[in-house]
C-alpha positions in Angstrom: 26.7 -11.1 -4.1 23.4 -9.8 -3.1 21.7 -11.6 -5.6 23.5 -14.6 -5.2 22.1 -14.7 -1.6 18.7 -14.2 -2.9 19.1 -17.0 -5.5 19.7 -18.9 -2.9 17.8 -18.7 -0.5 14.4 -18.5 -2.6 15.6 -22.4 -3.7 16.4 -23.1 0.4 12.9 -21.8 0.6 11.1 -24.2 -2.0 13.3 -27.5 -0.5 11.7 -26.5 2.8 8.0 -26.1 0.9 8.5 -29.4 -1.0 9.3 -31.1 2.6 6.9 -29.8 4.4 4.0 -31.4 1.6 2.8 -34.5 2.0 4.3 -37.0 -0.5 1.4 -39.0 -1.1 -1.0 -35.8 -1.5 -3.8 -36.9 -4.1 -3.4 -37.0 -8.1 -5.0 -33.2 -9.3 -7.1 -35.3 -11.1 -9.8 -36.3 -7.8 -11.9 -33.6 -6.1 -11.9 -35.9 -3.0 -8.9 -35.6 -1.6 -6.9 -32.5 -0.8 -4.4 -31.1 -3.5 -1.5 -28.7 -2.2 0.3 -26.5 -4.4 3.7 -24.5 -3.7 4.4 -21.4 -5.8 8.3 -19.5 -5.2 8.9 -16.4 -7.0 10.9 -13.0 -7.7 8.6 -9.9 -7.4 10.8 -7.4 -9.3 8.8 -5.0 -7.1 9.4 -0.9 -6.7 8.5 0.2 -2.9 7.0 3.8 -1.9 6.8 4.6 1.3 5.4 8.1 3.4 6.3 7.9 6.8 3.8 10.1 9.1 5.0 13.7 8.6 7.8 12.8 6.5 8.6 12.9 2.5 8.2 10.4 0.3 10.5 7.5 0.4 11.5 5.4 -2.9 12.8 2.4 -3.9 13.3 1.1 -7.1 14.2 -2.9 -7.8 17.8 -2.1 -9.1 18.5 -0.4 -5.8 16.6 -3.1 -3.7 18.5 -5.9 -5.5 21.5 -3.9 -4.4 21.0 -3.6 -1.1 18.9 -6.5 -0.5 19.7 -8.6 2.8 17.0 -11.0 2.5 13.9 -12.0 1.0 11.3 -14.5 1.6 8.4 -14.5 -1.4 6.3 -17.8 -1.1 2.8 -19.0 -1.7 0.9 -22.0 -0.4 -2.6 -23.6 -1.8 -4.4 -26.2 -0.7 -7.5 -27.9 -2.4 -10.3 -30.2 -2.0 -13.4 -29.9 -4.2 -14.8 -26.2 -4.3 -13.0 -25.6 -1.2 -9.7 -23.9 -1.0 -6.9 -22.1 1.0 -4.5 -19.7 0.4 -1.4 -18.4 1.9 1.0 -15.5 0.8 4.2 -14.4 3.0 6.4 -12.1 1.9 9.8 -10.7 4.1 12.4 -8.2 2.9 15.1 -6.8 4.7 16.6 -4.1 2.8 19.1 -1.5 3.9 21.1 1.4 2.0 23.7 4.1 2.9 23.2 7.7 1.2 26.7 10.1 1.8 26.8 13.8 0.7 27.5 17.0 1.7 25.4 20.1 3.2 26.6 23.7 3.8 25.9 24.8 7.4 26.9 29.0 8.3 29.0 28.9 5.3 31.1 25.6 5.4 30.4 22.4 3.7 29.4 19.7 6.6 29.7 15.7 5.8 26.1 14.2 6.2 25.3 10.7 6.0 21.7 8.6 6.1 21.5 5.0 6.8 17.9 3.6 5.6 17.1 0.1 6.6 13.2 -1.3 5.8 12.3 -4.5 7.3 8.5 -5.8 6.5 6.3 -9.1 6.6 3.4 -9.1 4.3 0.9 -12.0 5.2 -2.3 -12.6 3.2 -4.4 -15.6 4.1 -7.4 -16.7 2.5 -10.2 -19.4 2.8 -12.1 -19.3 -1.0 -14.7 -21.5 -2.8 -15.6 -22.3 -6.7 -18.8 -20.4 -7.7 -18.3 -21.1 -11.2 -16.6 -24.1 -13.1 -15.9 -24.6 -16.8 -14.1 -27.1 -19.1 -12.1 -24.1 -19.5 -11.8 -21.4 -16.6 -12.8 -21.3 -13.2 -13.7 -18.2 -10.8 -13.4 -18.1 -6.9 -14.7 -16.0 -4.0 -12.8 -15.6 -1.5 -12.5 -13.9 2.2 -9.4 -13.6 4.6 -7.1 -10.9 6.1 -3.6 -9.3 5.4 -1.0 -8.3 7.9 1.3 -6.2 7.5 4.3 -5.5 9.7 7.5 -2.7 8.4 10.0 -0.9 10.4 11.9 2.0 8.7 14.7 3.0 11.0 16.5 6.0 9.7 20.0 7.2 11.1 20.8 11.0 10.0 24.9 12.2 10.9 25.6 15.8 10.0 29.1 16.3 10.9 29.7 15.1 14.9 25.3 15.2 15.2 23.6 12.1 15.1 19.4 11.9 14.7 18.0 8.1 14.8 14.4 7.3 14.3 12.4 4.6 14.0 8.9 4.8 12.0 6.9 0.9 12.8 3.4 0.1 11.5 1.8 -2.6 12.4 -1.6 -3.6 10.4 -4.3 -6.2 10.2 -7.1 -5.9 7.6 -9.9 -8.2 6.3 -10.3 -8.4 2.5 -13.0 -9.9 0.0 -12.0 -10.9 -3.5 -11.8 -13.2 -6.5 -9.4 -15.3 -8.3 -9.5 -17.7 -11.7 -8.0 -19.5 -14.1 -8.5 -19.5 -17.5 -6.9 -22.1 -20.0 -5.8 -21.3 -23.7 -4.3 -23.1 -26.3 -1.5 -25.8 -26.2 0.3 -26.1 -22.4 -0.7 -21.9 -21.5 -3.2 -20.9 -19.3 -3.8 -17.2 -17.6 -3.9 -16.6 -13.5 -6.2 -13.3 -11.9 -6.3 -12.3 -8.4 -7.7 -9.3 -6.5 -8.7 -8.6 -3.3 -9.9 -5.4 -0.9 -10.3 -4.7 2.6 -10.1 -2.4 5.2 -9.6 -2.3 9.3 -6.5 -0.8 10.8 -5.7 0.8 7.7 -8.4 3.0 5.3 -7.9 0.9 2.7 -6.2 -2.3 1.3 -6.4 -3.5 -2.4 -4.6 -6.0 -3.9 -4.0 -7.5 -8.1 -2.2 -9.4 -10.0 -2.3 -11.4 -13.5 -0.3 -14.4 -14.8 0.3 -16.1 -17.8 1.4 -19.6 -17.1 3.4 -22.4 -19.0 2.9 -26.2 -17.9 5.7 -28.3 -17.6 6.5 -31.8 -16.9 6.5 -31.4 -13.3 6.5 -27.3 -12.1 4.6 -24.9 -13.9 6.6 -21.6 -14.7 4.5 -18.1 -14.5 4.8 -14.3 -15.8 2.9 -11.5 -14.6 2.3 -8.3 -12.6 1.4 -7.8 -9.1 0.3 -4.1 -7.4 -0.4 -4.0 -3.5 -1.2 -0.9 -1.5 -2.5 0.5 1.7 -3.7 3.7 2.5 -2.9 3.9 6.0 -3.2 7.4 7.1 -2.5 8.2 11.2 -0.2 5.1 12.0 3.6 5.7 11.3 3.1 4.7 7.8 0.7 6.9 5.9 0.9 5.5 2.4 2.7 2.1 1.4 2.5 0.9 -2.1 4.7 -2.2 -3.5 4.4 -2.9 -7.2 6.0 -4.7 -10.3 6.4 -8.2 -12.6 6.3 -11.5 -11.6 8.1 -14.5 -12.1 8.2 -17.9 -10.7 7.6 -21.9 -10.7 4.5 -23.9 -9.4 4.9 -27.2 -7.7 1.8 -29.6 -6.9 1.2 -32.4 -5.1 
């Protein structure tokens, strides 16, 4: 059922992108006019979290399919010569139950922990072409991620009940580079990285694609691994990592 509601609404998300575009954007074939682009995906992603002072927190992607309320994963382009502009949003709500058992003066007491995670993860980007091929292209670009997460936790040991609330919020500026390299037949491979720093230590950022063209949507493969070293906010570490998979549209 959970991934039924994903399904749906990643396609509720690319009617609204396809809407929102302009219907007579220009063919990719002029560097004139501006060309968008629309990209919707599943990030089979893992998430590790250490909330200030506390243990390590882990979550694979079968257990965030499983518990998965909703998630938004969604990437915008636009285009016009050597200029370009980039925007990545991604939201999850995700939320699991954990019951057991602990032994308190001798007696076995019923515990249970309810772990919800909420988080946006914005990165926008303004970039321009400092190297052009018949076969490949390369980028610089320069921009800034956000990144918002809540992690309430609710902790009953028999008739006790503990509730906190770890939030982080976190704005960075990041450098990087992204290209596009075409092979044989309708293929063609996608890089990206970026780095930064500013409320957190450190930010990084990669990912690589291999692409397929289609008639109309191009469908891409890869792996993307994002982190933050955050140390001192109520997040100290957050890294989100896995493959990729999802379809281009342009206009």
């Amino acid at each position: 059922m959970n991934f039924y509601r994903l399904f749906l609404g990643l396609n509720i998300t690319t009617f609204l992108l396809v809407m929102a575009l302009p219907v007579n954007a220009a063919d990719s074939s002029s560097n004139d006019e501006w060309q968008f682009g629309a990209e919707v995906y599943l990030w089979g992603a893992s998430l590790d979290a250490k909330p200030t002072g506390g243990d390590n927190i882990h979550i694979g992607f079968s257990e965030i399919i499983d518990n998965l309320d909703m998630a938004i994963m969604t990437t915008l382009t636009a285009r016009k010569g050597k200029w370009s502009l980039l925007t990545d949003i991604i939201y999850m709500d995700l939320e699991d139950d954990q019951k057991g058992t602990a032994e308190l003066i001798g007696m076995p007491i019923r515990t249970d922990v309810d772990v919800e995670m909420k988080a946006w993860i914005v990165t926008a980007a303004g970039g321009y072409t400092v190297m052009e091929t018949d076969k490949s292209s390369l980028d610089l670009l320069a921009g800034g991620r956000y990144l918002e997460i809540e992690l309430p936790l609710e902790f009953k040991i028999g008739p006790a009940k503990v509730k906190a609330k770890p939030t982080g919020h976190i704005w960075d500026g990041i450098i990087g580079v992204r290209g596009k390299v075409d092979l044989p037949d309708k293929w063609y491979l996608t890089y990206y990285a970026d780095a930064g720093t500013g409320d957190s230590d450190f930010t990084w950022q990669a990912w690589a694609g291999l692409n397929y063209k289609f008639k109309k949507v191009n469908a891409v493969f890869g792996y993307r691994y994002l982190n933050w070293d955050i140390d001192g906010s109520a997040i100290d570490d957050l890294t989100v990592k896995g493959p990729v998979a999802g379809v281009k549209f342009f206009f």
